[in-house]
C-alpha positions in Angstrom: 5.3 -5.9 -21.5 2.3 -6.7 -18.9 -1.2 -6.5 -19.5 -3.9 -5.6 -17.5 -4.7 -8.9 -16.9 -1.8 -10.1 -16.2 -1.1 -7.1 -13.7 -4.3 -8.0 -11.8 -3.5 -11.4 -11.4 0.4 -10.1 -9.5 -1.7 -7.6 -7.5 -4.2 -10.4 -6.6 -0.9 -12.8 -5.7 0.5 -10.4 -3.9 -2.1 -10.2 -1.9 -3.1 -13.7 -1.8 0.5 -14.5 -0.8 0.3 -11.5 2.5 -2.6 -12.9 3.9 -0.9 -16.5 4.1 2.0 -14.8 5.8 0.2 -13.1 8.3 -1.9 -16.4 9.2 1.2 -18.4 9.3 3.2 -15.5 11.5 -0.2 -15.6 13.7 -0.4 -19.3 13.8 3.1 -18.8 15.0 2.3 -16.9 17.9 -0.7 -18.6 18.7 1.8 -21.9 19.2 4.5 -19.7 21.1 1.9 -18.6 23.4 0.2 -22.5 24.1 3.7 -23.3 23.9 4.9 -20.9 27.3 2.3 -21.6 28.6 2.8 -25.2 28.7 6.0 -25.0 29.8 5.4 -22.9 33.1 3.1 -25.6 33.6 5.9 -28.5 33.3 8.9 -26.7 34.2 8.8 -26.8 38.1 8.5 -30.7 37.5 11.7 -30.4 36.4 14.7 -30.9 38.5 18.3 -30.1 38.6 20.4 -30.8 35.2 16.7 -31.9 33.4 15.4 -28.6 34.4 18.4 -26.5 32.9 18.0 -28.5 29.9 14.2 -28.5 29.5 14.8 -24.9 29.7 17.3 -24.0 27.2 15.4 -26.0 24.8 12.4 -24.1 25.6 14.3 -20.6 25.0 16.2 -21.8 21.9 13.0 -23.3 20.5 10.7 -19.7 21.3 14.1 -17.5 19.7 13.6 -19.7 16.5 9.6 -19.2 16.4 10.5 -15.1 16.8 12.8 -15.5 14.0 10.3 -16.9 11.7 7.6 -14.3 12.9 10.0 -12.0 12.2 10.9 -13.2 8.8 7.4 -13.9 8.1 6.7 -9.6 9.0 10.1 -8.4 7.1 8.2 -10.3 4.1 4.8 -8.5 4.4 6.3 -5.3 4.4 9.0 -6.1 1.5 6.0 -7.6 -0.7 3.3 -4.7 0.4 6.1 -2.3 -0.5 6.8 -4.5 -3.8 3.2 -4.0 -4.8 2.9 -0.1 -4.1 5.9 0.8 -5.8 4.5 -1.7 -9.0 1.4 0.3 -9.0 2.5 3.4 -9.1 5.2 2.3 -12.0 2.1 0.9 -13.9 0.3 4.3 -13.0 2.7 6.6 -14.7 3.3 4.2 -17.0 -0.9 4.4 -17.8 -0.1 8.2 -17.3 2.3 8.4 -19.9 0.8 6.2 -23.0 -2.0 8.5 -22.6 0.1 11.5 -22.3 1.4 10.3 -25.8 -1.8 9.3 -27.6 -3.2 13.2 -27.0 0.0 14.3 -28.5 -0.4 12.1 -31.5 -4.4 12.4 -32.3 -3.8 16.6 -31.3 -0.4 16.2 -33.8 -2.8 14.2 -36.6 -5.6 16.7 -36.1 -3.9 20.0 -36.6 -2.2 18.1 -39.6 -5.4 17.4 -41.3 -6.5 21.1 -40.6 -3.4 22.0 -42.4 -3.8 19.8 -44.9 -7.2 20.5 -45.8 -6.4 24.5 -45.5 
């Protein structure tokens, strides 16, 4: 079972760990932009077969940046979903323990009161 403690520290990971996705996935578009804008600088330097190639590169290289900002946003959701659906198990779990402490110090009192007639 998890303490508070220790359930503050995953909620403070969590967190920790989202932040450094989205500054990687905007570091990540911060390069992709530089990067285009780069290459429609160089690109009509290019000529003929170099050109087709410098250009292919240049697309296959910006599809596997999206797929990393992609990846890099499918985590932030899964992990911010992660987190919400952990805090509302430790909620009803909170919910629950005191749910069951009132029914055992009402169940001790009213046994007393019996008890002592």
């Amino acid at each position: 079972m998890t303490t508070p403690a220790d359930q503050r520290s995953s909620s403070a990971t969590f967190g920790q760990t989202i932040q450094i996705l989205e500054a990687t996935k905007g570091s990540l578009s911060g390069t992709r932009s530089e990067v285009s804008s780069r290459v429609a600088d160089l690109a009509p330097h290019y000529m003929a077969e170099d050109g087709n190639a410098f250009q292919r590169l240049m697309v296959d290289w910006e599809e596997q940046v999206m797929v990393l900002e992609n990846t890099c946003q499918e985590l932030i959701e899964h992990l911010g979903d992660t987190n919400v659906r952990a805090a509302a198990a430790n909620s009803q779990a909170l919910s629950n323990v005191r749910a069951q402490e009132t029914r055992v110090s009402g169940s001790g009192s009213s046994a007393y009161t019996t008890m002592m007639g």
